[in-house]
TORKOL-4160 file (C-alpha; in steps of 0.2 Angstrom, whole numbers, padded with zeros to 4 digits, m for minus):
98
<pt num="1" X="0165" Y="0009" Z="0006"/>
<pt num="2" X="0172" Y="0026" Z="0005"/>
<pt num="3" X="0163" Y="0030" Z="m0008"/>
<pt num="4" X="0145" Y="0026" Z="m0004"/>
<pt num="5" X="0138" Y="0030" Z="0013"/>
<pt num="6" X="0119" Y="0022" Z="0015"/>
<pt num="7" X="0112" Y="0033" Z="0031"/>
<pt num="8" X="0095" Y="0023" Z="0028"/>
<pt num="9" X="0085" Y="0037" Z="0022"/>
<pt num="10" X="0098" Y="0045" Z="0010"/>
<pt num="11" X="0114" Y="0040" Z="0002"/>
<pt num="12" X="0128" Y="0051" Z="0002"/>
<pt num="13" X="0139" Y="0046" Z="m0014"/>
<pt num="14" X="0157" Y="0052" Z="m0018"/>
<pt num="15" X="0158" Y="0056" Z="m0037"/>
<pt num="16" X="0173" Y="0061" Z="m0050"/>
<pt num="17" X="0167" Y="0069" Z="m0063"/>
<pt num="18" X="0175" Y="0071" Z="m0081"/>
<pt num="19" X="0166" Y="0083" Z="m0091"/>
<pt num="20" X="0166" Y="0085" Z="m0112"/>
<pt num="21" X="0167" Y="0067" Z="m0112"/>
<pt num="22" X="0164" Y="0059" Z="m0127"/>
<pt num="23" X="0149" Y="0052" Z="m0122"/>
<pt num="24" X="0140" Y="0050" Z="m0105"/>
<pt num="25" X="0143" Y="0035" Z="m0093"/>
<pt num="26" X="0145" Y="0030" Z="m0077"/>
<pt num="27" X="0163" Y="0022" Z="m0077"/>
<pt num="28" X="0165" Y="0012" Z="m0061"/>
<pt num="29" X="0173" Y="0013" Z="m0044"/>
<pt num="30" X="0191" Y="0023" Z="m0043"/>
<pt num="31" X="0197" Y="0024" Z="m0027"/>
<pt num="32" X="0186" Y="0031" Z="m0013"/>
<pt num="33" X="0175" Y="0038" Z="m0028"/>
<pt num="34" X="0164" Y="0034" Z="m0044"/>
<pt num="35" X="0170" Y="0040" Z="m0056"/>
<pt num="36" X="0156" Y="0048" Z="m0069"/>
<pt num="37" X="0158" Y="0057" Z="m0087"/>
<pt num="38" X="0149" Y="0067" Z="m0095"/>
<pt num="39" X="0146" Y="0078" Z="m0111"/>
<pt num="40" X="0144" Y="0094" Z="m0103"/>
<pt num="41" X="0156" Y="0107" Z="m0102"/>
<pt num="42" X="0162" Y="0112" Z="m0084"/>
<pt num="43" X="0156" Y="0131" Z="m0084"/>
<pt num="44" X="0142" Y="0142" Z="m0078"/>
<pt num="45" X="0136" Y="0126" Z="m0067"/>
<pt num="46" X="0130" Y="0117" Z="m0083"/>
<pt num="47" X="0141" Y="0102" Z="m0077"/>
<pt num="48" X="0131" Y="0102" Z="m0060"/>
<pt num="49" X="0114" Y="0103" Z="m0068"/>
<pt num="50" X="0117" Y="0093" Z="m0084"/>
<pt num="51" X="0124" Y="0080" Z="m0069"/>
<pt num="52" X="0108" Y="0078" Z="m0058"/>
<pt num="53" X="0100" Y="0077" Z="m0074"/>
<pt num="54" X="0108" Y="0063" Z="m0080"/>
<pt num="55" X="0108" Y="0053" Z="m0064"/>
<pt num="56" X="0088" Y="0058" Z="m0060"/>
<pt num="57" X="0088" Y="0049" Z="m0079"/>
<pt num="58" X="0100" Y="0035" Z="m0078"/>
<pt num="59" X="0093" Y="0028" Z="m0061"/>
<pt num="60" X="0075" Y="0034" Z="m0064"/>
<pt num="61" X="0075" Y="0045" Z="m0047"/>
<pt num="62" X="0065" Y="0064" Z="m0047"/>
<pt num="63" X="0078" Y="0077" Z="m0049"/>
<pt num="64" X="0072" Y="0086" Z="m0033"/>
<pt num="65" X="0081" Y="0073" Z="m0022"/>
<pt num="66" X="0099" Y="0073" Z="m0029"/>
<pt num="67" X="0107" Y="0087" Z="m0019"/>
<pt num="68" X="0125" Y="0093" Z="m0021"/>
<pt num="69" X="0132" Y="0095" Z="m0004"/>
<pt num="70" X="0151" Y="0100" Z="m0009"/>
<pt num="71" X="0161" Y="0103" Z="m0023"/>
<pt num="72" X="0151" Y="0113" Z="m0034"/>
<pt num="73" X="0165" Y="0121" Z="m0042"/>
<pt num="74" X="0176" Y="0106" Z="m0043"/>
<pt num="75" X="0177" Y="0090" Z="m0053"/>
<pt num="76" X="0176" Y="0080" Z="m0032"/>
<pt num="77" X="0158" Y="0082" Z="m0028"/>
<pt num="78" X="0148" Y="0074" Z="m0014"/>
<pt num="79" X="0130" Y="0072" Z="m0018"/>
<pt num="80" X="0115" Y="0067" Z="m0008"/>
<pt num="81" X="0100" Y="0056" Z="m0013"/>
<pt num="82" X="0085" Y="0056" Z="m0003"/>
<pt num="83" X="0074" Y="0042" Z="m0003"/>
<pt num="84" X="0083" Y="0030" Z="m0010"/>
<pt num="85" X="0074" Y="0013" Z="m0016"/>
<pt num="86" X="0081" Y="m0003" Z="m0015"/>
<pt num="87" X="0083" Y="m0006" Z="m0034"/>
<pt num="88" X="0095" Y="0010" Z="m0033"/>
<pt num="89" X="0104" Y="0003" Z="m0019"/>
<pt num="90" X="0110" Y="m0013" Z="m0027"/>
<pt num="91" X="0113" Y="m0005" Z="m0044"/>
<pt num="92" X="0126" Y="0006" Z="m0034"/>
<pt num="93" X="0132" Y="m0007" Z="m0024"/>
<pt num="94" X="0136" Y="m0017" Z="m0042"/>
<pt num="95" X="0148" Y="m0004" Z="m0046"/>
<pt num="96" X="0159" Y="m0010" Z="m0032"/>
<pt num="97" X="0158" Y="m0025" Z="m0039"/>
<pt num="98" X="0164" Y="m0022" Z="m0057"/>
């Protein structure tokens, strides 16, 4: 999966991001990335941290190990999460699945 890279003690995840959705969500699998809206605007970095914020939330992970490696200024971003459990690992995988 081009979008998901499981190195065993992190996960490296390709993410599209839409911000001033209508509401948040995560929307599925596009291509070689997962594609994720939210309500935040895309200025100052608010996207970035309203981002982490609503991922630590949505897959009940600490904030402190989601890490943005690239495209902070961008809608392409790659992030890091370290320390992955197993429940996150199939919830990610379901989004391959539909």
């Amino acid at each position: 999966m081009p979008w998901f890279e499981d190195r065993g003690d992190s996960i490296v995840l390709n993410i599209r991001v839409v911000p001033r959705a209508a509401k948040d969500g995560v929307q599925g699998v596009l291509g070689d990335e997962l594609k994720v809206r939210i309500q935040a605007p895309p200025v100052e970095g608010k996207a970035n941290a309203y981002l982490v914020k609503y991922l630590a939330k949505l897959w009940d992970i600490p904030r402190a190990d989601i890490e943005i490696l690239s495209g902070e200024t961008g809608r392409n971003k790659r992030l890091q999460i370290s320390r992955p459990n197993t429940e996150l690992r199939k919830t990610l995988l379901s989004f391959e699945n539909g």
